[in-house]
N, C-alpha and C positions, 0 to 999 in steps of 0.2 A: 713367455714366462718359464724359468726355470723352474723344476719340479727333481727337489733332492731324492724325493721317496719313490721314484723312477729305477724298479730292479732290473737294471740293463746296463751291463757293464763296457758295452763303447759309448752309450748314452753320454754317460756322465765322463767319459775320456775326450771325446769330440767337444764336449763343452767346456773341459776344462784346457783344452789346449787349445781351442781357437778363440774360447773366451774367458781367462782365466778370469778377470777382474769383475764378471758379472758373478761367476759362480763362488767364487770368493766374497764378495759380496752377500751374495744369499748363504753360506756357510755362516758368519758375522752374524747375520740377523737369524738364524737358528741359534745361535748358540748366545747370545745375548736379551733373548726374550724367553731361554728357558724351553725351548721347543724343542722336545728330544724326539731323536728320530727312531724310528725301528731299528732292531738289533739288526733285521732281516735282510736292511737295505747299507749295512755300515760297511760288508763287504765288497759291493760293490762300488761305492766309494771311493774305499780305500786302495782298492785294488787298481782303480782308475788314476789315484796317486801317484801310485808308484811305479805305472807303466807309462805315465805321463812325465815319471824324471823329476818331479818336482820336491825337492825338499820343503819350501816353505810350507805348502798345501799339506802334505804329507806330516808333518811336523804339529802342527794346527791339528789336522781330523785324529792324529793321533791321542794328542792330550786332549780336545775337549769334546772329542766323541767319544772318548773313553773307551778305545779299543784295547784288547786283551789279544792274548795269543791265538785264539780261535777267529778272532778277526782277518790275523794277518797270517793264517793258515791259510784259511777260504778267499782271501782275496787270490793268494798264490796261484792256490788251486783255479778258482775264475781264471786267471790271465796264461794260467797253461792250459787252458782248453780253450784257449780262442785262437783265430787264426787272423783275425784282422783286426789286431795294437800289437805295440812293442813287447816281445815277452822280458823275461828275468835275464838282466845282463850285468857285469859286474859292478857298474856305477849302483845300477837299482838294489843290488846286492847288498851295499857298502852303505847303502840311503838306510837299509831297512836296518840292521846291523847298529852305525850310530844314534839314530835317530828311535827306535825302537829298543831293541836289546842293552845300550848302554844307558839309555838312561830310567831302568827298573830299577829301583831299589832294594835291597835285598831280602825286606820286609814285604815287597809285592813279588819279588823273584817268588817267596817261600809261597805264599799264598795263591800265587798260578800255579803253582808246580804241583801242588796238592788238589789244588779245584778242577785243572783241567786233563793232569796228567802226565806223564813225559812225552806219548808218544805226538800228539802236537808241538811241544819243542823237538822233539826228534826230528821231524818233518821236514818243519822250515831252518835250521841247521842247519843240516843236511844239504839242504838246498843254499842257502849263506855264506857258510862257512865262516861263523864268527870267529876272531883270534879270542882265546879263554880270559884273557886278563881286557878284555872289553866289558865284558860281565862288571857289577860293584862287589856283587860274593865272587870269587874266587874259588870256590866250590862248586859253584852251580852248574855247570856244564859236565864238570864228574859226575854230579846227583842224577843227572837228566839221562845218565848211560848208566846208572847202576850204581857207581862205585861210591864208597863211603864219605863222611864228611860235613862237617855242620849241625843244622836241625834234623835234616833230612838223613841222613845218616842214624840219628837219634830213633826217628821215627822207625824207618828200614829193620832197624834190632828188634824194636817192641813187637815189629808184625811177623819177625820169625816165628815166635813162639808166642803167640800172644795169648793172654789171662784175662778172667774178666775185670780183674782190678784194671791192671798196664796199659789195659784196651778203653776203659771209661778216662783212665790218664789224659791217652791219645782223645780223646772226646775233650774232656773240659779244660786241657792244657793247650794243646794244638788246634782245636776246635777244626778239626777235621770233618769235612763235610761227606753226607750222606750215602752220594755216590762213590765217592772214594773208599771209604769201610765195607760197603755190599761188595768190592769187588776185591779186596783185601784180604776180608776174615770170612771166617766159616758161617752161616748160614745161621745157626743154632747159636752162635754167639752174638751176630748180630740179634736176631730174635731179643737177646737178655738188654742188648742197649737200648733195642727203643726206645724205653722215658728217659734215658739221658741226651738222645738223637734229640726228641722232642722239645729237650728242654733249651739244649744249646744251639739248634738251626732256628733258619728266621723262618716267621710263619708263611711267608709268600712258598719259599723252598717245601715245606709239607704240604702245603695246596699243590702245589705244580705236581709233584711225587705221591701224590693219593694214591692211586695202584699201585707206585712200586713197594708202599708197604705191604701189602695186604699176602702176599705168601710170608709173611714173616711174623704176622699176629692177627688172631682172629678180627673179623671185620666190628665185631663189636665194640673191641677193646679199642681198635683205632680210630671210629666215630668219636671214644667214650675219652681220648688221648686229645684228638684235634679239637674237639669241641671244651675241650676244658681251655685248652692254649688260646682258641680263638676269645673263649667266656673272659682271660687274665690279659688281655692285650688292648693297648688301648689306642695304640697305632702301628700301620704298618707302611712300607710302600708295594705295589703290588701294580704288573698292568691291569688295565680296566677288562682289556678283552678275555683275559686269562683268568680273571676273577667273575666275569658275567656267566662263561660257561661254568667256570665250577659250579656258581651257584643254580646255576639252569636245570645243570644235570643233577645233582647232587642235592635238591633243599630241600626232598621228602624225605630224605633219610635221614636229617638230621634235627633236634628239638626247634621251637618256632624261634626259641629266642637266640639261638647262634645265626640261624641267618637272617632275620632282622639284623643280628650285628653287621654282620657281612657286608648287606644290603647300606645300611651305617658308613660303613667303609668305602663302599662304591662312590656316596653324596659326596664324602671328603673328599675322594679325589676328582669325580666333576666340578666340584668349585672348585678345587685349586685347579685344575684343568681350566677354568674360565676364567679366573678371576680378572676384574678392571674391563670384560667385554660388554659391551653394550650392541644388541643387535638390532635397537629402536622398536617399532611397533608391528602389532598385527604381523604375525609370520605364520605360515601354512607349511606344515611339512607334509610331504606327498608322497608313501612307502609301496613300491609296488609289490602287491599280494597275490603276483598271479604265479604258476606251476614254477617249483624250482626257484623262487625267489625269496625265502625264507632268511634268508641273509639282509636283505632288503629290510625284512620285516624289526630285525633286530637291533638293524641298524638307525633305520626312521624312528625307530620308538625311544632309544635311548640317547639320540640326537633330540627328540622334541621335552624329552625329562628336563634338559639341560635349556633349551633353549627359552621353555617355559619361565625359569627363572632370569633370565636376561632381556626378556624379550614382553610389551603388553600384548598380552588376547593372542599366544602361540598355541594353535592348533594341528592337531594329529589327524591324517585321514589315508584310508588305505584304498587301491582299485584293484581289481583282476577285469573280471568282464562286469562287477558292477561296481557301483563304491561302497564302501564298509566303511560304518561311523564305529569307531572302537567304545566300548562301555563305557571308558573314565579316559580323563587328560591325563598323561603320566607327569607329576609335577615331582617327585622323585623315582629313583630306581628301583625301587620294591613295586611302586605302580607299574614301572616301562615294563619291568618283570612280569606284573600281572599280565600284562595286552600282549606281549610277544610270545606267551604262553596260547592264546586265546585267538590268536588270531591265526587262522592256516594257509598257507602258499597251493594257491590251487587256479583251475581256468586258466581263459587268456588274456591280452594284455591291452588293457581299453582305457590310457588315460585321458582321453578327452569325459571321459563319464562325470570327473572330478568337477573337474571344470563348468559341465553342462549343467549340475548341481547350482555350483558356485553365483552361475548364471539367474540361474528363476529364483533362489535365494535374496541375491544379489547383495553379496558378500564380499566385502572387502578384505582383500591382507595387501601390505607393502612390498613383499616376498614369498616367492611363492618356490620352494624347494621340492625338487621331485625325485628322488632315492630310486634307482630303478635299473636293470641293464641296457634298455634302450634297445633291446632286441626285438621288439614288436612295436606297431602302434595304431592298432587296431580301432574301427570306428566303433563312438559311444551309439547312443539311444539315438543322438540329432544331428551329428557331426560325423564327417568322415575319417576324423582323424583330429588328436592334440592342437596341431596350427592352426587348424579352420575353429577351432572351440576357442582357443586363445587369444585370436586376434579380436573376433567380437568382445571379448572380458575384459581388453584394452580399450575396446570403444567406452565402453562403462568407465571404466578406470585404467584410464591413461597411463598413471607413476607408478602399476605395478612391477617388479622387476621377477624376471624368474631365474630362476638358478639349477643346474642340472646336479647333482653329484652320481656319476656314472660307472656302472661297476662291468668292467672290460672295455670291448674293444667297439662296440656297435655304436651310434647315435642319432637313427632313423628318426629319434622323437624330436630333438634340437636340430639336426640339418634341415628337418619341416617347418619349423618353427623361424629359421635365415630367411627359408625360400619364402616366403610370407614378409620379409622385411622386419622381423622381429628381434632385438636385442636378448640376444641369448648369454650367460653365463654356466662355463659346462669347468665342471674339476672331476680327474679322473680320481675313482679308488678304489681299493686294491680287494681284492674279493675275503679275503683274510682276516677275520672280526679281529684277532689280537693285535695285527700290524694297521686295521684302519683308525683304532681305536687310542692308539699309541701317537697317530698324528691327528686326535681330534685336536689339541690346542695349535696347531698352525691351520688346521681349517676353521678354525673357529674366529681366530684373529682374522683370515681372510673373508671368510662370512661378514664381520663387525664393521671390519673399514678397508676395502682392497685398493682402495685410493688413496690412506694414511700407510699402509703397507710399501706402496712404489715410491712413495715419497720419502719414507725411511731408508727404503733400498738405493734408491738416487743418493743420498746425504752420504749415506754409508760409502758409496762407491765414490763420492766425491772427497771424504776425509781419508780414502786409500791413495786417492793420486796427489794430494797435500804431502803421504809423506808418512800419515799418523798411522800407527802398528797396529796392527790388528787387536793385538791383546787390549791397549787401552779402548780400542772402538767397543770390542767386548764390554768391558770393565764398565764403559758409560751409559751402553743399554742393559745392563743390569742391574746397575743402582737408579737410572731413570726412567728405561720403559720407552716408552714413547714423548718422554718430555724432554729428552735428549733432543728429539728433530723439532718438537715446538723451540727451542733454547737455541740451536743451530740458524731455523728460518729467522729467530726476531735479531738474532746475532747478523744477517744478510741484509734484513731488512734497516737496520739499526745503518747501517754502512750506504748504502742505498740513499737513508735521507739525508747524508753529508756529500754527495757527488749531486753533478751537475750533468744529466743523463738526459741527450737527444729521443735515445731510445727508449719508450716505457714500456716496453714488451716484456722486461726481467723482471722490472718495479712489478709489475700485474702479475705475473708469475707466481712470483713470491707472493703476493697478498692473496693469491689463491688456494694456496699450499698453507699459508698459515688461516686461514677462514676454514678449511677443508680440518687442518688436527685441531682448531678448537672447538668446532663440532663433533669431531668423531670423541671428543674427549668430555665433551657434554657441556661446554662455554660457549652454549648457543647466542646468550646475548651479547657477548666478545665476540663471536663470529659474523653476529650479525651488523657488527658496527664495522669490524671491519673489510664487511660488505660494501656497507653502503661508500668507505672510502676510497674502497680498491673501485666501485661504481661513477665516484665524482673524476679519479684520474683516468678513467675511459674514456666520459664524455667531456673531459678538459682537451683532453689529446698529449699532456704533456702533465710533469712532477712540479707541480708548481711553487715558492715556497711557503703559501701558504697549507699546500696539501700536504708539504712536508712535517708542519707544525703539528697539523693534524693526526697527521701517524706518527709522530715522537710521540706525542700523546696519550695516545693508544694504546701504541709498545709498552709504554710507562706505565698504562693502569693493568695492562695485561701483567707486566710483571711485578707491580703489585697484588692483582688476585689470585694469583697462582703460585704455589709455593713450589719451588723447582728442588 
């Protein structure tokens, strides 16, 4: 399984050159379900682009990973500090040049050039060597060294000698951001703009920059500034991780009812984070609470907020050397808030205890997730270790499945769990609450249905070798979803019952694939009918034409019930 959010920059070079068309593939289905990646990991990506020579690829991450200059700075930077990929050569030069630089518009030239600066386009320039009339402004490469011309130009005069009128100007005409003014104007000037900073940056930009105000107005006034902005706001976008701390660190100092908002803000974007996942019943999240695992703790709690809503009778439970029942289920974020306050990262690491519980209880869940580093796996009360607990809890209950999500490199508690003959699923993630939290909705979808996922990924790689462009493939999993590959299989299957086929290994196949997205889609009684069809052409041994009538049939009431 390819893994985008993988910060290893030959990682994703070796996959994209020995396999372009799977990795292209999983690019497609990111960016077609809406699953944005880490800023953290775009570099390494892209950088992987464009050492890899590929324009098409390159071209792609560029528009719809929505890379900026700072992307294609730090990717540079990656691939000149490696010794084993292709470095920066003039093809690569000339890739990054048309395919990035010419095609900025001069409305996004101005707006990078302000946001990020010149000396990142100095940089890679520098390195490039773009002809000036590649640019669409025709100025912009004079701005980026100084010299006059344009808006920026315009701007350049006002900050010789700037006033506090000329300098609010630059505020709500240019909307000149934050960082840019503290390093332009005088201290004491900035000081006087703050409520106009306030009023024209987005509110995510004063959360992330909470300190950097605070030498420039007492901390009162700026509690007394953001909490009015937050009180007038009634949406914003923001990531989840970067908004969990602030409010972690920060919600004593502030009145109950701003961060209840906040808190507000959080639920919107976990539903929109989940929305359409269904992750069926009874799910157990498993957070490990032992020494130094407080990340864990953070993580399991705000995973089970979410999952609660998605999921019947989802439950929260934490270990170190005993197990810890938390006070309340967190069924939103101001609850997960409460528990990961509440609960401490301490002792050693004993999750068979869970289990052992789970055991004399005799407790069932469907899925059983365990949040943890996997660096220990120390025996419970009754068991020497996780696999000897685990596999008796299968003797109980057979269909349970578990799932690992793993933070680094260790997996002492899932390799035990193999050696035992047990079906493990392990997904690694990243120790980094802002960048784990940023790929909850691709873990999320892979939680819901990881077998309607490879199913989608197979389609998708099969309408690349048809021919079909990426962009439309885009285009159809964004206005469909996942009923793009339901509409695909009955479109196979539809074809299927007009041939005269010795083999029925494809015909089963396919009725597999489509029994499999009408359940993860929750057209359980559709799936189950065309269970039992795809079950008569087993035991026939061949597509009979009466089987055939029977699944035109089918196909028909399917796509009758379903509104595509």
């Amino acid at each position: 399984m390819i893994s985008l959010i993988e910060p290893n920059l030959k990682y994703h070079y070796e996959l994209m050159t020995k396999n372009k068309m799977d990795y292209f593939t999983h690019l497609i289905y990111t960016e077609g379900f809406h699953l944005n990646l880490p800023y953290e990991v775009k570099r390494f990506i892209l950088g992987a682009a464009i050492s890899a020579n590929d324009p098409e690829l390159f071209s792609f991450i560029i528009n719809h990973l929505y890379c900026n200059i700072l992307d294609v700075r730090d990717a540079i930077r990656l691939i000149n500090s490696q010794q084993e990929i292709p470095r920066l050569t003039s093809k690569r030069k000339k890739m990054i040049n048309e395919l990035f630089f010419a095609q900025l518009s001069p409305q996004t030239l101005l707006f990078h050039l302000l946001k990020y600066s010149t000396s990142a386009f100095q940089e890679v320039i520098d390195l490039t060597h773009p002809h000036p009339d590649i640019f669409q402004d025709k100025t912009f490469q004079k701005n980026v060294y100084g010299e006059k011309g344009g808006k920026i130009g315009e701007i350049k005069d006002i900050l010789k000698n700037p006033s506090l009128s000329s300098a609010r100007e630059l505020i709500h005409k240019y909307r000149l951001p934050f960082h840019y003014l503290k390093s332009k104007l005088p201290q004491k000037l900035v000081t006087e703009l703050i409520p106009d900073i306030f009023e024209e940056e987005g509110l995510s930009v004063l959360i992330r920059n909470y300190e950097e105000f605070k030498p420039y107005i007492p901390t009162h006034q700026l509690k007394s500034l953001l909490s009015e902005r937050i009180s007038n706001t009634d949406s914003f976008q923001m990531n989840l991780g970067e908004l969990f701390s602030f409010i972690k660190k920060y919600r004593k100092e502030f009145p109950q009812k701003v961060t209840e908002k906040l808190c507000t803000f959080c639920d919107v974007i976990i539903d929109e984070a989940s929305q359409e996942i269904n992750l069926g019943e009874k799910v157990a999240i498993i957070g490990d609470a032992s020494g130094s695992m407080s990340y864990a703790i953070d993580f399991a709690t705000i995973l089970t907020s979410i999952i609660y809503t998605k999921a019947l009778g989802a439950e929260l439970h934490f270990f170190n050397s005993k197990h810890i029942y938390p006070s309340i289920t967190p069924k939103n974020f101001e609850s997960a808030l409460k528990i990961s306050e509440e609960v401490n990262a301490r002792g050693y690491t004993a999750p068979a205890v869970v289990i052992e519980d789970f055991l004399v209880e005799k407790k069932q869940f469907n899925t059983i997730i365990f949040v943890t580093d996997e660096q220990e796996n120390t025996k419970g009360k009754k068991y020497p270790n996780l696999a000897a607990a685990f596999v008796d809890y299968l003797n109980l209950f057979p269909t349970t499945k578990i799932l690992f999500l793993t933070v680094g490199k260790y997996r002492r508690m899932s390799d035990s769990l193999k050696e035992k003959g047990v079906e493990v699923a392990r997904i690694k993630i990243t120790n980094n609450m802002d960048v784990a939290l940023k790929s909850l909705q691709t873990l999320l979808y892979t939680l819901a249905s990881p077998l309607l996922k490879e199913i989608t990924l197979n389609i998708i790689n099969e309408e690349l070798d048809k021919g079909v462009t990426p962009q439309k493939i885009v285009d159809e999993l964004k206005v469909k979803g996942y009923f793009f590959t339901l509409g695909q299989v009955l479109t196979t299957i539809d074809d299927l019952t007009m041939l005269d086929l010795n083999d029925i290994k494809i015909t089963l196949a396919e009725m597999t694939k489509l029994k499999e997205i009408l359940l993860a889609l929750d057209y359980v009684a559709l799936s189950n009918e065309i269970t039992n069809i795809r079950d008569k052409i087993r035991s026939a041994g061949k597509f009979t034409e009466k089987l055939k009538e029977e699944t035109a049939d089918a196909i028909q009431k399917i796509k009758v019930t379903i509104t595509f």
